[in-house]
Every structure is written in structure tokens, then in C-alpha cells.
C-alpha positions as semicolon CSV with decimal commas, in nm:
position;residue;x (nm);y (nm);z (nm)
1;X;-0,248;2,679;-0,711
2;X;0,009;2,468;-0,618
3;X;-0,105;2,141;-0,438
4;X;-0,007;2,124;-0,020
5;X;0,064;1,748;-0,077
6;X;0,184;1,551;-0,319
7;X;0,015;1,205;-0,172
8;X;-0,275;1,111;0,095
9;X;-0,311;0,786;0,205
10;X;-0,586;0,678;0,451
11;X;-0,527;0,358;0,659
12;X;-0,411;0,200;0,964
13;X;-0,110;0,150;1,088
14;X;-0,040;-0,101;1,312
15;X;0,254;-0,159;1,555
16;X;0,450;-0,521;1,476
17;X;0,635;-0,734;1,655
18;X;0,857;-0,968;1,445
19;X;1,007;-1,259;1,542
20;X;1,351;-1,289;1,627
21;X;1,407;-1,650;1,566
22;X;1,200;-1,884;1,370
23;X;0,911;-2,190;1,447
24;X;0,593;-2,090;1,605
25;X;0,480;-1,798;1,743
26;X;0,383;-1,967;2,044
27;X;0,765;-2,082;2,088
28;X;0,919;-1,756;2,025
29;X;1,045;-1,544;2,343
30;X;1,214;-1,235;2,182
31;X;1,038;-1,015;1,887
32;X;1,150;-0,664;1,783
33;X;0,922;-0,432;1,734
34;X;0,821;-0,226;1,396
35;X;0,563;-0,056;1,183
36;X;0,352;-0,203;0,954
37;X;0,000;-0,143;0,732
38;X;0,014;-0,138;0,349
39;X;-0,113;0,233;0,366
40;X;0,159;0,356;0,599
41;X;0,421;0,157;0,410
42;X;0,320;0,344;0,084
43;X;0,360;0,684;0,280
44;X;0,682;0,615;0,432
45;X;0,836;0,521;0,109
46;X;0,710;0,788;-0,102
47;X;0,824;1,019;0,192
48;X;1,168;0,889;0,206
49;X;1,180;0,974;-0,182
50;X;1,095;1,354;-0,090
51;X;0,720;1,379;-0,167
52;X;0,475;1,525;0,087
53;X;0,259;1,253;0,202
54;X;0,003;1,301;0,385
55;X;-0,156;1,059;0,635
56;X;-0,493;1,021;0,776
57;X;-0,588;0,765;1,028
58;X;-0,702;0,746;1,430
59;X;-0,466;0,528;1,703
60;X;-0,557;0,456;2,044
61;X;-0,442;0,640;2,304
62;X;-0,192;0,379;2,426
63;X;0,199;0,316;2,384
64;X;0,171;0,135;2,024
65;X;-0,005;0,454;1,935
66;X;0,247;0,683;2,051
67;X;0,503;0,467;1,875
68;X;0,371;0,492;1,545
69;X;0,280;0,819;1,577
70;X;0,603;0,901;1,645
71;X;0,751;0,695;1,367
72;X;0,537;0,838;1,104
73;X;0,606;1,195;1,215
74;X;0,972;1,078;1,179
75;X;1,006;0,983;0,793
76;X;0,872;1,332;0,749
77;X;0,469;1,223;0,689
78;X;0,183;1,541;0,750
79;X;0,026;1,342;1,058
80;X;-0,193;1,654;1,115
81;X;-0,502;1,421;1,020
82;X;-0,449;1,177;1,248
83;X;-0,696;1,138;1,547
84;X;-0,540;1,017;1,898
85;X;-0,833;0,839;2,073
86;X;-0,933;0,672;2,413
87;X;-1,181;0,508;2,289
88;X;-1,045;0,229;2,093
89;X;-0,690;0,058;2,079
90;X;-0,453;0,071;1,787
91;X;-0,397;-0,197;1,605
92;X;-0,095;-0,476;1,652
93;X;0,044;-0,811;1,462
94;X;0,285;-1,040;1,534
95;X;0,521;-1,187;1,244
96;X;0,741;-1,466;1,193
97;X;1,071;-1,546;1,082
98;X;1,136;-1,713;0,768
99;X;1,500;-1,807;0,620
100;X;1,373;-1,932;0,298
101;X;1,166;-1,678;0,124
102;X;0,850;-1,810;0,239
103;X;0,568;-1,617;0,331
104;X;0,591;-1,564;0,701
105;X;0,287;-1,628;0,929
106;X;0,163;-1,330;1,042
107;X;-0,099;-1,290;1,348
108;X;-0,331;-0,972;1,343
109;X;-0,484;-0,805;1,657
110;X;-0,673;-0,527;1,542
111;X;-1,027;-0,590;1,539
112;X;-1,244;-0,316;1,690
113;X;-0,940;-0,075;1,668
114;X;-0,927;0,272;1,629
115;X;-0,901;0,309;1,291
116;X;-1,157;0,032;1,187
117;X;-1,395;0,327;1,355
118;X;-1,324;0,587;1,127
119;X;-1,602;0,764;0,960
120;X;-1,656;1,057;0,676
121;X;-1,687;1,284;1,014
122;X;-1,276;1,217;1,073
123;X;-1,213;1,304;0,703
124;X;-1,143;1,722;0,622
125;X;-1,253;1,744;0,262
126;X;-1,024;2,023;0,250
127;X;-0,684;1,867;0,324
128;X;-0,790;1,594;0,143
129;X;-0,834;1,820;-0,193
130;X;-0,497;1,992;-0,065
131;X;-0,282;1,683;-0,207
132;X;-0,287;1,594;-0,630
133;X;-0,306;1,219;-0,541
134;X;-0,470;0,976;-0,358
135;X;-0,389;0,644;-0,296
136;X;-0,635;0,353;-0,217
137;X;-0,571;-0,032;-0,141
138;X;-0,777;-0,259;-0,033
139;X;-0,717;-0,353;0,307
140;X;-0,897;-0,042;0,474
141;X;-1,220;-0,090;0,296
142;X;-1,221;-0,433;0,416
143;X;-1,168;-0,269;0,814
144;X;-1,562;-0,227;0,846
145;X;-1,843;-0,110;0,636
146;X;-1,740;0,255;0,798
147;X;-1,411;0,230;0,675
148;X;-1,555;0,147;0,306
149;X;-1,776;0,429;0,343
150;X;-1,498;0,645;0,407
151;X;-1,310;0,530;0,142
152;X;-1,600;0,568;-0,161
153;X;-1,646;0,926;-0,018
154;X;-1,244;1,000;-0,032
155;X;-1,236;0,825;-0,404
156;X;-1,545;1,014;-0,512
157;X;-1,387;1,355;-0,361
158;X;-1,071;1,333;-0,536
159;X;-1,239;1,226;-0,862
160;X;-1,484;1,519;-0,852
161;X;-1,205;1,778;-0,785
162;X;-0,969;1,615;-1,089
163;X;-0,720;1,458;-0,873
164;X;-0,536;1,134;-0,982
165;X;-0,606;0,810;-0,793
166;X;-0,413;0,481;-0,801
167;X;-0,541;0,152;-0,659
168;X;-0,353;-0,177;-0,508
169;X;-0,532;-0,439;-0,399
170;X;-0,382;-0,583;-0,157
171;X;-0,626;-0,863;-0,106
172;X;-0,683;-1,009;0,240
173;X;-0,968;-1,263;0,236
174;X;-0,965;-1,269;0,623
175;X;-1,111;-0,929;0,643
176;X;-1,435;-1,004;0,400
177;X;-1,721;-1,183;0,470
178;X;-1,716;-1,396;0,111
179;X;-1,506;-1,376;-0,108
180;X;-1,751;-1,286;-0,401
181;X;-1,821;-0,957;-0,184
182;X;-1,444;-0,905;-0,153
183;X;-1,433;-0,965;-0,556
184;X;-1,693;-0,714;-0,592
185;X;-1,590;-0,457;-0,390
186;X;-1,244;-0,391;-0,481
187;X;-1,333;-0,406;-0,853
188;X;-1,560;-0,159;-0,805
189;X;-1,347;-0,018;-0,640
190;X;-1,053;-0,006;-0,896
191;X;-1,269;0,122;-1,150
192;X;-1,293;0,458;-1,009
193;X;-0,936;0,519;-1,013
194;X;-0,687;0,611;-1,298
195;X;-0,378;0,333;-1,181
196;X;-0,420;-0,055;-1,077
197;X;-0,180;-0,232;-0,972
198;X;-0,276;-0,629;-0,889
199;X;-0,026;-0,881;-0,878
200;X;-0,121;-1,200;-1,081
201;X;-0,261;-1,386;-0,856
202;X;-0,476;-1,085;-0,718
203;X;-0,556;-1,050;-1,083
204;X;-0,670;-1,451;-1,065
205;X;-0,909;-1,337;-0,813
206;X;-1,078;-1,008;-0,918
207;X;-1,075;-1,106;-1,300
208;X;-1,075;-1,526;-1,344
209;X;-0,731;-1,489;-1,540
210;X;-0,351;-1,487;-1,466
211;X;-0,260;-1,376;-1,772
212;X;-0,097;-1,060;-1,722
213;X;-0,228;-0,886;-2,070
214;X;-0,608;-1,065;-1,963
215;X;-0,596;-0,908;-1,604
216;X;-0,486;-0,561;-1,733
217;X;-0,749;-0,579;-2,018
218;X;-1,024;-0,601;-1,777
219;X;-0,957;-0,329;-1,615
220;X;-0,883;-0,118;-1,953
221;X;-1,193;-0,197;-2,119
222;X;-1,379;-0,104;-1,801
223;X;-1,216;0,235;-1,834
224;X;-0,906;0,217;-1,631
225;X;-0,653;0,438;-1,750
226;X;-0,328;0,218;-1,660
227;X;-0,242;-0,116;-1,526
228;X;0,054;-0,254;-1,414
229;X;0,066;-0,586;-1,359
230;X;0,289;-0,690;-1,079
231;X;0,481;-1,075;-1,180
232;X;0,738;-1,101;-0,915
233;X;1,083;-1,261;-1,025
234;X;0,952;-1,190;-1,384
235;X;0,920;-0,857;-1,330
236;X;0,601;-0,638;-1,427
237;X;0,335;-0,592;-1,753
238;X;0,189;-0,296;-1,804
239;X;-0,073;-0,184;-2,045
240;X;-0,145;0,209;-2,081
241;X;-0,410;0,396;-2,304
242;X;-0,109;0,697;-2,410
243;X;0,210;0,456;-2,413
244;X;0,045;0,087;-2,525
245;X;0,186;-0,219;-2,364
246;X;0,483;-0,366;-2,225
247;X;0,682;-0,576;-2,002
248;X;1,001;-0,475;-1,782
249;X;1,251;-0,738;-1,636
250;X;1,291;-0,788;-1,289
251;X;1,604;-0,687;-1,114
252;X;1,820;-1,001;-0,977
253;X;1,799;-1,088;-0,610
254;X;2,046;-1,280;-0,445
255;X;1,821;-1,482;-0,165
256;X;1,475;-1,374;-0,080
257;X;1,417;-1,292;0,283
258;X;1,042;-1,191;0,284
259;X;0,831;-1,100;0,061
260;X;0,566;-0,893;0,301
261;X;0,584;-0,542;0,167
262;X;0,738;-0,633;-0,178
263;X;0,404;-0,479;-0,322
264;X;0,403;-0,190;-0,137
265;X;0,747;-0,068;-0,223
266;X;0,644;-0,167;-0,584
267;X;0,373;0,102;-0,540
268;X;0,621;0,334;-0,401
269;X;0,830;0,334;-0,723
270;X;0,542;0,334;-0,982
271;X;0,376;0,645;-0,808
272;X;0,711;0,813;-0,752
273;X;0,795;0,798;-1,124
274;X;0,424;0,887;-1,268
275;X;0,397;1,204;-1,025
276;X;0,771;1,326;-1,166
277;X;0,608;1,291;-1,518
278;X;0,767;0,960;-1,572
279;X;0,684;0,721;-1,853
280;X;0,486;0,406;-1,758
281;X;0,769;0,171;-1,883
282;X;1,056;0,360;-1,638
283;X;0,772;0,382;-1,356
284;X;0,713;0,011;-1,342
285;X;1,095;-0,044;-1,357
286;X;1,138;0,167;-1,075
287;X;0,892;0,010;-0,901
288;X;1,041;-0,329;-0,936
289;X;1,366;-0,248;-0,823
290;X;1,216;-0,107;-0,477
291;X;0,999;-0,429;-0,495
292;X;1,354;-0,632;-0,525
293;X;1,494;-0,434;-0,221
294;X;1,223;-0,496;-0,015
295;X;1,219;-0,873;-0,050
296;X;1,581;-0,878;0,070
297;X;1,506;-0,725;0,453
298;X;1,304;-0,895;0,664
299;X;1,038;-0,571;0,796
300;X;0,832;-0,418;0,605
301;X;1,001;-0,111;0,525
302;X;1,432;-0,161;0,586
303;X;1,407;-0,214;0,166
304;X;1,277;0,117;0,058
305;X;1,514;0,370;-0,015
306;X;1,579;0,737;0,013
307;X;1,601;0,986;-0,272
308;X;1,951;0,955;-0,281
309;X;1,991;0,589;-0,302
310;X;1,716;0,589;-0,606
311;X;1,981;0,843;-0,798
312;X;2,291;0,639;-0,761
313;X;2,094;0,327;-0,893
314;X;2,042;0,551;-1,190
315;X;1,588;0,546;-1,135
């Protein structure tokens, strides 16, 4: 039977508001808004690229709701899952403007939000087994112990029905209560799915090592099928049990504008190119060409292009 959806993602979105001009957030007047959440990044990307992505998450009842609902429904994403609530807010951030390729300070507003309340009673089992892929990060786990709870029983669905699962990440210290349980966690975590993709200083912190081979070997002699090592401006290592190792060169970039969502859009092209069948060598390429076109816009999802743009650059 042919699967409904390609992709399901659970995870919040939030609605941000980035900074028009840079210095302190206190200081700026004018922000535009946008959307933002690693999760909903990954969908919108992968959507954009003509897979059916599904999405399943809860917003408040409130205008930042209805703007990303709105938005997600736009870039073509099965929002059918998604639970409008008055019982909790959705989540917000402010971001700021950077000229120099810095990491941007970004200010988050979501605790107690919507989707930190999600349970395993918002999840349908059944659209969930609908889709051939699932794919997990690590900033929803990290919502509440709810949200983790939610996430084990999603992982442990889609293994048990022979669906593939990928895994970034996406540390965010802020959001665990030590960093040995964050450690913990996610590796356990990771284990449990087929792809991993840390980025080497992620790597530092689940495994003790940045060196790309080390970080990747940890996770293959755990059992993880595939690892791809993100390295930035020196592109990205991979190590696979069917197609051995490897390392693919970065694509140039002219000036760095922000590097929030750089990993994300690398996700976007990896899991493009493995769920067309692609090798591991052209995925990771792909990927870090959409990770090069997202550092060069300033939101978190201007970079990532549409199935048309990925053919002329020849990916």
C-alpha cells in the first residue's frame, strides 16, 4: 500500500519576530514577523521540494496561532493533526540582527505553551503509520517530560511498523535540567533511529569527541545505520553500513548572514535525497548546499528552495 505521507514531523512551531536593525533587543523598535521551530523548518523545506509532510502539533487559540497555522497550510504541509486550543498560548521568540555571521541572540517565550502540553492522547497512531518516515530532533523532547513521552511512543510506533526514522539533535541546553540528562536522553534517543545527523560540536557533547569519524563511530557501533556528520564551511562526513565512509566539500558562500536554520535545511537535503533512493554521498551534498543557502538569508527558512531551484543546481 502506498504510504499517505512521505514525512511526519512532530513539534512546535513558534511565531518570530526578527529584528530589523541590530544592538539589543531592548533597543530595537521595528521587528518583522516569521516562522520558526526546527520541526516546522524541516517540514516546510521538504514540502517545498514536493514531498507530503505531515505535521502534528497544538497552537493556542490566539493570532500567532492563526498565523502559523496559516503559514504551514500554505507551503502545502497536512496540518490535519494539528490541535487549535484555548487552553494554552502558542509559542513566540524574538531574534536579532547580525551583519557578521554571528550567531544572533535569540529570546524564547514559550514556556507552558500549547504544544509543550501535548500528550500520546493528541497523537493518531494511524496517520502517524500513514507516512514512511519520521523525523525526530531534539528540541521537542526537551518541551516537557509529556512531550518526551510523546516522542518515545511516536519513535517506538514507527520502528514497530518498519518505518525509517532520522534524528538531529539540535541541542538546546536551556530546555534540560543538566546537561548529563540532556546527554542521555538524546543518545538514547538517536539510537532508535536509522539516520543521525549531529554537527561536531553536538557530537562534542553527546560523544566526548569532535572528530567527525569518532562521533559517527559511536553511533555505528551502537547500531545506527548512518551518520552524517555536519562540519560547516568544511562541509559534511558521513559513515554508512551499505556505502562505507566519506567526506563531501562544502559549497562556497560569499558572506554569512545567519547561521540559525543552517542545520535544518541540511536535514532537508539529506532526507530529500535518501527518500528518492539517493546515495549517502549525493544526500549529504545536497544537504550542504541547502545548508549554504540558508546561511545567506537572515530567517529561518528564505534559504530553502523549491523543487525547481534544486534541478537547475543540478541536486
Amino acid at each position: 500500500m502506498t504510504a499517505a505521507l512521505d514525512v511526519v514531523l512532530l513539534g512546535e512551531a513558534m511565531a518570530m519576530f526578527v529584528a530589523d536593525e541590530p544592538g539589543p533587543l531592548e533597543a530595537v523598535h521595528h521587528f518583522h514577523k516569521r516562522t520558526a521551530g526546527a520541526e516546522t523548518n524541516v517540514a516546510v523545506g521538504l514540502a517545498r521540494l514536493g514531498l507530503k509532510v505531515g505535521w502534528g502539533s497544538r497552537l493556542g487559540s490566539d493570532s500567532m496561532g492563526r498565523y502559523l497555522l496559516a503559514a504551514m497550510q500554505g507551503e502545502g504541509i497536512d496540518c490535519s493533526r494539528v490541535e487549535v486550543t484555548t487552553e494554552a498560548p502558542s509559542g513566540f521568540q524574538f531574534k536579532g540582527r547580525v551583519d557578521d555571521g554571528s550567531d544572533p541572540v535569540v529570546e524564547y517565550h514559550r514556556k507552558g505553551s500549547a504544544a509543550s502540553r501535548m500528550t500520546r492522547a493528541h497523537l493518531d497512531d494511524g496517520w502517524l503509520r500513514s507516512a514512511r518516515h519520521l523525523h525526530v530532533t531534539g528540541v521537542f523532547p526537551a518541551l516537557s517530560p509529556n512531550c518526551l513521552d510523546l516522542t518515545r511512543h511516536a519513535i517506538a510506533t514507527m520502528r514497530a511498523a518498519g518505518r525509517s526514522l532520522s534524528f538531529d539533535p539540535n541541542l538546546r541546553p536551556a530546555l534540560w535540567t543538566s546537561a548529563e540528562t540532556m546527554r542521555d536522553t538524546l543518545n538514547d534517543l538517536a539510537l532508535q533511529c536509522d539516520t543521525v545527523l549531529p554537527g561536531v560540536e553536538e557530537g562534542y557533547v553527546l560523544t566526548g569527541t569532535r572528530d567527525p569519524a569518532g562521533i559517527a563511530r559511536h553511533y555505528r557501533e551502537r547500531g545506527v545505520a548512518r551518520v552524517i556528520v555536519k562540519l560547516g564551511p568544511q562541509g559534511a562526513y558521513f559513515d554508512d553500513g551499505r556505502e562505507g565512509c566519506g567526506t563531501v566539500a562544502a559549497f562556497p558562500v560569499a558572506r554569512v548572514v545567519d547561521t540559525v536554520g543552517a542545520g535544518d535545511g541540511f536535514a532537508v537535503g539529506v532526507l530529500s535525497a535518501l527518500l528518492a533512493g539517493c546515495s549517502v554521498a549525493d544526500a549529504a551534498r545536497r544537504g550542504a548546499w541547502i545548508g549554504a543557502r540558508a546561511v545567506q538569508v537572515s530567517g529561518d527558512t528564505e534559504g530553502l528552495p523549491t523543487r525547481e531551484q534544486l534541478a537547475q543546481a543540478g541536486l
